[in-house]
DRENSEGU-751059 format. One record per residue (C-alpha): residue number from 0; x, y, z. Coordinates in steps of 0.1 Angstrom, whole numbers, padded with zeros to 4 digits. Layout:
BEGIN
ATOM  pos     px     py     pz
ATOM  NUM      X      Y      Z
...
// end
This chain:
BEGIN
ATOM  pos     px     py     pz
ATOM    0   0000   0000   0000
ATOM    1   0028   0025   0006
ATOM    2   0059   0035  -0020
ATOM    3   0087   0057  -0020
ATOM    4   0086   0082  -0045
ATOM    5   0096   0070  -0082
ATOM    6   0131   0058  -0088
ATOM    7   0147   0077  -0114
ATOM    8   0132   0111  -0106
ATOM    9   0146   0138  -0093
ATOM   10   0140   0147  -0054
ATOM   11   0111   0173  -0051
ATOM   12   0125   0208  -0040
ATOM   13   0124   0210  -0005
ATOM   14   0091   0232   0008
ATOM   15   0115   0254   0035
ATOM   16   0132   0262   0000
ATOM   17   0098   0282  -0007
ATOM   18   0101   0314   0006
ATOM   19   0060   0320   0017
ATOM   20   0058   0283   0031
ATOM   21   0095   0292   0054
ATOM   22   0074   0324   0069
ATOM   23   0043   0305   0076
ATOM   24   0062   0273   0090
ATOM   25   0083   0294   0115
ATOM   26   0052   0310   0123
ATOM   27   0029   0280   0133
ATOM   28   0057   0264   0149
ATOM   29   0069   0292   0172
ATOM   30   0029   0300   0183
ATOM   31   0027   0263   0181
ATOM   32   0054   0256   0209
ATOM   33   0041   0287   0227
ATOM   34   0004   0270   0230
ATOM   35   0018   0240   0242
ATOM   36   0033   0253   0269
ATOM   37  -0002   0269   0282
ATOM   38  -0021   0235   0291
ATOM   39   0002   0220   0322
ATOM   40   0002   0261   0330
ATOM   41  -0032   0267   0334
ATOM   42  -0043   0243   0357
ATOM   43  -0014   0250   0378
ATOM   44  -0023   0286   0377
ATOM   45  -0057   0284   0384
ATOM   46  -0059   0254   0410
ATOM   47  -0030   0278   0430
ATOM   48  -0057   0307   0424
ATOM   49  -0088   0285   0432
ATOM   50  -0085   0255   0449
ATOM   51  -0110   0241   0428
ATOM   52  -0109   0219   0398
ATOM   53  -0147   0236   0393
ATOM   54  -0129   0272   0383
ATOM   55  -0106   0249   0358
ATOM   56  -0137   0234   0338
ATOM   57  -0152   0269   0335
ATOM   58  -0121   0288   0321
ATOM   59  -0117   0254   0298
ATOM   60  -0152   0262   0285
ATOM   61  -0152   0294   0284
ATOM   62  -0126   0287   0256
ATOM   63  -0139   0252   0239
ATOM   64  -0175   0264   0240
ATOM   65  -0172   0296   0216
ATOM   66  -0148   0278   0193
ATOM   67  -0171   0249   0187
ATOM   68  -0199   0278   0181
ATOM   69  -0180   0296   0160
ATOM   70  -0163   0275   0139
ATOM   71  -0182   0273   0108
ATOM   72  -0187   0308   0108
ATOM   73  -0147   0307   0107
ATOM   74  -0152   0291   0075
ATOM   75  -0167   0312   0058
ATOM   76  -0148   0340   0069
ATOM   77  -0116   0320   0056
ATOM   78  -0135   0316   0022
ATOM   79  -0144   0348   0018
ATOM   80  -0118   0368   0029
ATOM   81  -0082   0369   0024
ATOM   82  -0069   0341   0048
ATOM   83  -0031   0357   0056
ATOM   84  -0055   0389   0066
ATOM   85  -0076   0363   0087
ATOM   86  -0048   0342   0106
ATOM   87  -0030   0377   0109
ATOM   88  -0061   0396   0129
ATOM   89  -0065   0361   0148
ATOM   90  -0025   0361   0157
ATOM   91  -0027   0400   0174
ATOM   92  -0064   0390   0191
ATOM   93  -0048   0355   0205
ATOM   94  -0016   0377   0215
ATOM   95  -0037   0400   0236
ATOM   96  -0058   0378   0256
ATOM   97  -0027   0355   0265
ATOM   98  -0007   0387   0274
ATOM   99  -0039   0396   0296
ATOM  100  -0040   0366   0311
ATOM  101  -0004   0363   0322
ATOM  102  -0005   0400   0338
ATOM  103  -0037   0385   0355
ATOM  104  -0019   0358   0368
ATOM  105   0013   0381   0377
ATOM  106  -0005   0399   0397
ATOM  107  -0014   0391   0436
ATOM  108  -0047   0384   0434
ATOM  109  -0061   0371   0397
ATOM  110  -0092   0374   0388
ATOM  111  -0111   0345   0377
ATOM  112  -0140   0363   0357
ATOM  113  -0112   0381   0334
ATOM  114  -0096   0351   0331
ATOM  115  -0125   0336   0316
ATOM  116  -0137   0364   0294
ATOM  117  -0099   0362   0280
ATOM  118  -0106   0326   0275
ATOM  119  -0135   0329   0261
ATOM  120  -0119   0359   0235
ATOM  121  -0092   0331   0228
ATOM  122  -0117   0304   0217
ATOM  123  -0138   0331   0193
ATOM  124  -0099   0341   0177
ATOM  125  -0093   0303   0173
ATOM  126  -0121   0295   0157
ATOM  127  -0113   0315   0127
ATOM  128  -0075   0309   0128
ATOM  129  -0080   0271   0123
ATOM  130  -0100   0274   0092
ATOM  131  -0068   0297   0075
ATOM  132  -0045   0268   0078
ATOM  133  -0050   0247   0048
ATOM  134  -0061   0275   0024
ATOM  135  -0026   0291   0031
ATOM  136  -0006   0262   0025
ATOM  137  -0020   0253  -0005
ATOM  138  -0016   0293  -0018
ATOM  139   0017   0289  -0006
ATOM  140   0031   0253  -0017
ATOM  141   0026   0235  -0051
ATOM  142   0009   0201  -0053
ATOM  143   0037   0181  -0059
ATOM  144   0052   0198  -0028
ATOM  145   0022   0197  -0003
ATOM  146   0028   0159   0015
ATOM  147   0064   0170   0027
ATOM  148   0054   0202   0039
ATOM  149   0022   0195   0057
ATOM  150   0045   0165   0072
ATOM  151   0071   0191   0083
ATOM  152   0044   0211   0098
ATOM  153   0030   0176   0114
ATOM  154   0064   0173   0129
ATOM  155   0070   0206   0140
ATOM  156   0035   0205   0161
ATOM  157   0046   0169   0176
ATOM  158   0079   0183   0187
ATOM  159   0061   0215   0202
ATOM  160   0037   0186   0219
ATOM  161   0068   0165   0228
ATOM  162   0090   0197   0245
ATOM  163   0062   0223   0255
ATOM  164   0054   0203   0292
ATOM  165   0088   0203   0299
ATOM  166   0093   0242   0288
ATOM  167   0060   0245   0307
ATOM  168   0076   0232   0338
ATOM  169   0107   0254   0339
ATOM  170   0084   0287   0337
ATOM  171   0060   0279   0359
ATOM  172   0087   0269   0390
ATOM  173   0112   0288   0378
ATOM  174   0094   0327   0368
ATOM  175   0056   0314   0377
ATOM  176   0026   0304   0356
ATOM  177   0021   0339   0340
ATOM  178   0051   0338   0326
ATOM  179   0043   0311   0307
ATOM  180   0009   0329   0292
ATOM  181   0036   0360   0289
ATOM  182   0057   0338   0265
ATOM  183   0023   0324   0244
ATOM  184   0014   0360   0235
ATOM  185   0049   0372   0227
ATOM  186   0045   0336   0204
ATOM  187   0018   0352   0186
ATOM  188   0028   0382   0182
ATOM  189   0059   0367   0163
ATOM  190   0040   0346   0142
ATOM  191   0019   0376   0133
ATOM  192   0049   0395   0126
ATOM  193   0060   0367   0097
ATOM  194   0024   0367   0082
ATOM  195   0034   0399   0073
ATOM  196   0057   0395   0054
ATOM  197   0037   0367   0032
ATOM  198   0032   0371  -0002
ATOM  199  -0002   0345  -0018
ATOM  200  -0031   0354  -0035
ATOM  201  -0063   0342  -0019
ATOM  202  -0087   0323  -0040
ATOM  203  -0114   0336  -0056
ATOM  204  -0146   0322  -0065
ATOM  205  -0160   0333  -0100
ATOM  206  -0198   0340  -0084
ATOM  207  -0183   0364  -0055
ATOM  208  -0185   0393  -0079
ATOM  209  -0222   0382  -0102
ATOM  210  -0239   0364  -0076
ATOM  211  -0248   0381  -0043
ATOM  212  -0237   0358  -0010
ATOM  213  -0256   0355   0022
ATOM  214  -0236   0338   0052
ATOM  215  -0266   0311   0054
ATOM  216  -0258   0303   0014
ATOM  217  -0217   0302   0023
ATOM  218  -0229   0279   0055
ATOM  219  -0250   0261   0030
ATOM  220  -0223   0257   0000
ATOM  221  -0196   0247   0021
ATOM  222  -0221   0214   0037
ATOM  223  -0230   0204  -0002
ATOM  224  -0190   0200  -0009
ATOM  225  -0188   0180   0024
ATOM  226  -0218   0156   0014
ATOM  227  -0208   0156  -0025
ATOM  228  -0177   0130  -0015
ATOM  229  -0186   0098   0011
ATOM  230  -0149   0094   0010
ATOM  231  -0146   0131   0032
ATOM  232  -0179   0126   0057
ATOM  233  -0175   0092   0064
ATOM  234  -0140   0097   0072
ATOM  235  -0148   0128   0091
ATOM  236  -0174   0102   0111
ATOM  237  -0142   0082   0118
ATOM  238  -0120   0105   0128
ATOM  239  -0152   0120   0152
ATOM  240  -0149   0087   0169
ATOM  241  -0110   0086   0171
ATOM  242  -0114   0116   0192
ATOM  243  -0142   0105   0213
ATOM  244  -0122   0069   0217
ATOM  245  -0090   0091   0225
ATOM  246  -0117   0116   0253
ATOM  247  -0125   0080   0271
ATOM  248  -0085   0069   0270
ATOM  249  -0070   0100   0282
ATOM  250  -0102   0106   0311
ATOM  251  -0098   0067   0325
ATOM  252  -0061   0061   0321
ATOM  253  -0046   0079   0344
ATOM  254  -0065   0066   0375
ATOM  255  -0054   0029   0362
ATOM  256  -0024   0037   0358
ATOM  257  -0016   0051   0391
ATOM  258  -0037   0020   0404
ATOM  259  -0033  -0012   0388
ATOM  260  -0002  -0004   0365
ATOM  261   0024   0012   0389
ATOM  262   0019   0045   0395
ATOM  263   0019   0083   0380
ATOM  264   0050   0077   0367
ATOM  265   0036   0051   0344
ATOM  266   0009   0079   0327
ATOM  267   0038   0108   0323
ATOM  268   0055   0077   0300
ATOM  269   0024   0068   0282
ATOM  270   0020   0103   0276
ATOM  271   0053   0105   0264
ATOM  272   0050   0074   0243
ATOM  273   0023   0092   0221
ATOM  274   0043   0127   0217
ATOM  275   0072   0102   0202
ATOM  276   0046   0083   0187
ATOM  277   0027   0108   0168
ATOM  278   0066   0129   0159
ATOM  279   0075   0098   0142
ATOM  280   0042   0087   0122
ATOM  281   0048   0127   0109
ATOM  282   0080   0120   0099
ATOM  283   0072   0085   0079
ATOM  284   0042   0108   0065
ATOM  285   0066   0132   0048
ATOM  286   0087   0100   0033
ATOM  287   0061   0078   0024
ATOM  288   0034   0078  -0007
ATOM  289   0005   0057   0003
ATOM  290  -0012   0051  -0034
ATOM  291  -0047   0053  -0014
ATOM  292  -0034   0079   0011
ATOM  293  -0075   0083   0026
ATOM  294  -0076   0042   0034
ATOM  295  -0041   0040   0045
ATOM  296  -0049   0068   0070
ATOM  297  -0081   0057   0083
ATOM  298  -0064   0019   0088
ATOM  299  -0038   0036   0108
ATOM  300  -0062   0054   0132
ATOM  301  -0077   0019   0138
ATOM  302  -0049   0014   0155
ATOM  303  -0060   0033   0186
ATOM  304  -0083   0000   0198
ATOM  305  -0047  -0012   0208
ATOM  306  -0042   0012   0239
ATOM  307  -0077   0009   0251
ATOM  308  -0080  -0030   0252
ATOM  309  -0044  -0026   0271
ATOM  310  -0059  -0003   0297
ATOM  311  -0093  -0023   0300
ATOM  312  -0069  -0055   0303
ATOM  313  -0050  -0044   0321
ATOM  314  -0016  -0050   0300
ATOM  315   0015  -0046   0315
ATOM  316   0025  -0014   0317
ATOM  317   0054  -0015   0293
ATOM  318   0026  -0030   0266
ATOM  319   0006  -0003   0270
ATOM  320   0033   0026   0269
ATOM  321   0042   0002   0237
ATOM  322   0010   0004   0225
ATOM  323   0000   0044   0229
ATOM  324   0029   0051   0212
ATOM  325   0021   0033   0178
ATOM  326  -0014   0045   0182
ATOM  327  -0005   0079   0184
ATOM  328   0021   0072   0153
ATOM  329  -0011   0062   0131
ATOM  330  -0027   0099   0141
ATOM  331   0007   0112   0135
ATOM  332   0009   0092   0098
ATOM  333  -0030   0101   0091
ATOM  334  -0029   0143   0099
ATOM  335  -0002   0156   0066
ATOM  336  -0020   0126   0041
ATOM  337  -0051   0140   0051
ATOM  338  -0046   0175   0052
ATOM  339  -0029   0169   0021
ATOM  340  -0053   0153   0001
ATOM  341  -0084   0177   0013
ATOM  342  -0062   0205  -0003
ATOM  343  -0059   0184  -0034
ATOM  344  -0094   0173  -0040
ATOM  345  -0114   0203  -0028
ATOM  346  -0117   0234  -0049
ATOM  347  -0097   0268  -0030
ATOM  348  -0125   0290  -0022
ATOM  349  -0144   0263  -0002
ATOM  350  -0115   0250   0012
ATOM  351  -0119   0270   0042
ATOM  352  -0155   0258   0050
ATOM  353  -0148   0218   0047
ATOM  354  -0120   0222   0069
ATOM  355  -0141   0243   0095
ATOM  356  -0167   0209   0095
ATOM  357  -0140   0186   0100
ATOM  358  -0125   0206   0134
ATOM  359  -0160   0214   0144
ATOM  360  -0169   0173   0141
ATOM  361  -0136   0164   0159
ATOM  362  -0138   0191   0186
ATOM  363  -0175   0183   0191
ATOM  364  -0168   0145   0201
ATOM  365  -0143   0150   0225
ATOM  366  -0163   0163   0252
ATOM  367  -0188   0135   0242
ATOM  368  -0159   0115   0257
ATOM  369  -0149   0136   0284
ATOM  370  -0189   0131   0297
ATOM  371  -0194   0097   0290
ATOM  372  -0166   0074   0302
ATOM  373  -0167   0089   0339
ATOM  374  -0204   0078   0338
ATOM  375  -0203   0047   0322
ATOM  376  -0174   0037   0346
ATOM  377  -0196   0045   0376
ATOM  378  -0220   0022   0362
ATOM  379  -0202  -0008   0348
ATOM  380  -0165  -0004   0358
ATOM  381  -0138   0015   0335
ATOM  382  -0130  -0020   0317
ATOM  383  -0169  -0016   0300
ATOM  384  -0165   0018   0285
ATOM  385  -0125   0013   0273
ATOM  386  -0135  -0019   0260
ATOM  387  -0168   0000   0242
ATOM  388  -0146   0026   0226
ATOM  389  -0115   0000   0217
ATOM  390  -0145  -0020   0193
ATOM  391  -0161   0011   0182
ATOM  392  -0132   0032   0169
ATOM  393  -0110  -0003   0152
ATOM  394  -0147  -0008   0134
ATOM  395  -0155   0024   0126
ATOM  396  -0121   0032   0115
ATOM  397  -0113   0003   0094
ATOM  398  -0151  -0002   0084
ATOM  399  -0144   0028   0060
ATOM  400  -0128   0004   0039
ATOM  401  -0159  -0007   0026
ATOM  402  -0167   0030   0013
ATOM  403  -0162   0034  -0024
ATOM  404  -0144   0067  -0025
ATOM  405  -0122   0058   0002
ATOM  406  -0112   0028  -0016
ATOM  407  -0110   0046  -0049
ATOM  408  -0093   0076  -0042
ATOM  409  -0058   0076  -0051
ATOM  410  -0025   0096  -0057
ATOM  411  -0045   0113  -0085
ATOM  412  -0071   0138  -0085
ATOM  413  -0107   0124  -0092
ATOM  414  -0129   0141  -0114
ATOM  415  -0154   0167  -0095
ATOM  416  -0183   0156  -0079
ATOM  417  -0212   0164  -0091
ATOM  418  -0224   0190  -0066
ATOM  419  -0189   0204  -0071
ATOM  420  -0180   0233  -0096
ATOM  421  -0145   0232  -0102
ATOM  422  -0127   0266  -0107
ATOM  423  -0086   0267  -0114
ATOM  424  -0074   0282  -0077
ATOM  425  -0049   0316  -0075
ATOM  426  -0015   0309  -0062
ATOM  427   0016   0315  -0064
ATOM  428   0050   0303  -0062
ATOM  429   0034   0270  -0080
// end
């Protein structure tokens, strides 16, 4: 199923070669690193405000709930507007409410209420900003280029995953928590400074100018381009259950590790495991050429059945450090040959919109996860729910096997859809 690239060509130009991709790579990975610092942070910050794991849920939604709200709306905003401009306005937004929130937290007594409403700002600012992503790599790399550099940008995100506790660590006992939110915004603030400095054209669609647009119509559009391919909403179904599977792993695993597996120490590797894990399936990503790159992907998320029937076991710990860590390499494999092949196959100025569905559809299930297992443990025991989500995702994942477009789809663009009018996208450097 996988190949290197053809003997007897020559190797593809690298992507950091390409001056607008360099700018937006150092970008996403410096705010990248800076956002992965903030997690471990936070709820030290707040539990040393508070007390109270209560005030930690309600700055976390303050943040997740307007970004699932506001998500498609992102979209469309992406679509129709230049995205640079977008991701640009969303860097200096992001910049001040984590600056905010670090001067909070500097201060002798925080505030929890502005904490929240900053939160809150952050998840409305995200939810356009994650939309931008796709449309400006594929303004800014050509086709033949896109694998290596949405694996590069895989890898730089695993690393910032991989190094970002530790980072988070050394601020938080070494300066104090709002130092940490200090050194987000600054992250920002940098990437915001390189957008700048970006030269792509933003696509264009041919009916912006003769046909008048109403946001429900954009809303509208953007759902027809998602239903027009079963090889995109089934595997968005998939990957919705990957991240409700991954909500149940990552709610009932630490309590069985630090019970029936050996300790804390045991969770801090398994988390571990799966930064290495997923760093590593970026990597192979960027290497390999999967001639059906959507049922390659898919298989490889199936994976994730592994860790849960090791925690509902329980395995020994070692097999199920073992096993994270090649489940996360599968999401780590799956994320550039996705991202890759949803730039190919959908046209530029929706681009923005069907990615918006697929974040809201993964952000959407994790709570569903984060809800469930505690309940369903209570009930029935944790080995009940683990086991639940271990069959669910492996036959959900793989079952998209049997899906026609995902079994069709290959290295080569498919003709359009029907519901799908096909206009050449602006770019340049291609």
């Amino acid at each position: 199923m996988i190949r290197d690239a053809a003997p007897g060509r020559p190797a593809p130009q690298h992507p950091l070669r390409l001056r607008d991709f360099r700018l937006l790579f150092l970008g996403r990975t410096v705010s990248t690193l800076g956002d992965a610092v903030v997690p471990a942070a936070l709820a030290i910050a707040i539990t040393r405000a508070t007390g109270s794991s209560g005030a930690l849920a309600l700055v976390l939604g303050c943040a997740m709930v307007p970004r699932l709200l506001l998500l498609p709306f992102g979209g469309v905003a992406g679509d129709r507007l230049d995205p640079r401009r977008v991701a640009l306005t969303t860097d200096l937004l992001r910049a001040a409410t984590q600056l905010l929130v670090g001067l909070e937290l500097l201060g002798a007594r925080p505030d929890l209420t502005h904490i929240a409403i900053a939160s809150a700002a952050g998840g409305l600012a995200s939810a356009f900003a994650m939309p931008t992503a796709s449309p400006l790599v594929r303004a800014a790399v050509p086709a033949e280029h896109r694998l290596r550099a949405n694996a590069l940008l895989g890898s730089a995100t695993s690393a910032a995953r991989l190094g970002g506790p530790a980072l988070a660590g050394v601020l938080v006992y070494t300066a104090g928590p709002g130092w940490a939110f200090v050194a987000d915004g600054v992250s920002f603030l940098l990437s915001a400074a390189l957008l700048t400095r970006v030269r792509i054209a933003p696509a264009r669609s041919g009916q912006a100018s003769a046909e008048k647009r109403t946001l429900r119509r954009d809303l509208a559009e953007g759902w027809r381009e998602v239903r027009a391919r079963d090889w995109y909403w089934t595997s968005l179904v998939a990957h919705g259950v990957w991240n409700g599977a991954s909500a149940v792993a990552l709610t009932l695993g630490p309590l069985i590790a630090a019970t029936r597996l050996g300790g804390d120490g045991v969770w801090v590797a398994v988390t571990q495991a799966g930064a290495v894990g997923l760093l590593l399936g970026s990597l192979a990503a960027g290497r390999l050429r999967p001639r059906r790159p959507v049922l390659v992907g898919n298989l490889a998320l199936a994976l994730f059945g592994l860790p849960l029937l090791a925690l509902a076991v329980p395995a020994p710990a070692p097999v199920t450090v073992a096993a994270y860590g090649v489940a996360m390499a599968g999401l780590g494999f799956l994320n550039p040959v996705w991202e890759t092949v949803v730039q190919r196959e959908f046209p530029a100025q929706v681009l923005a919109r069907v990615t918006s569905y697929d974040w809201l559809l993964s952000l959407a299930a994790a709570p569903l996860g984060y809800v469930l297992a505690p309940l369903a443990a209570g009930a029935w025991g944790s080995r009940v729910p683990l086991l639940a989500a271990a069959v669910l995702v492996t036959l959900v994942c793989a079952g998209t096997a049997a899906v026609p477009g995902v079994r069709r789809l290959g290295t080569q663009p498919e003709k359009p859809a029907p519901a799908t009018v096909e206009r050449p996208p602006v770019r340049v450097n291609s």
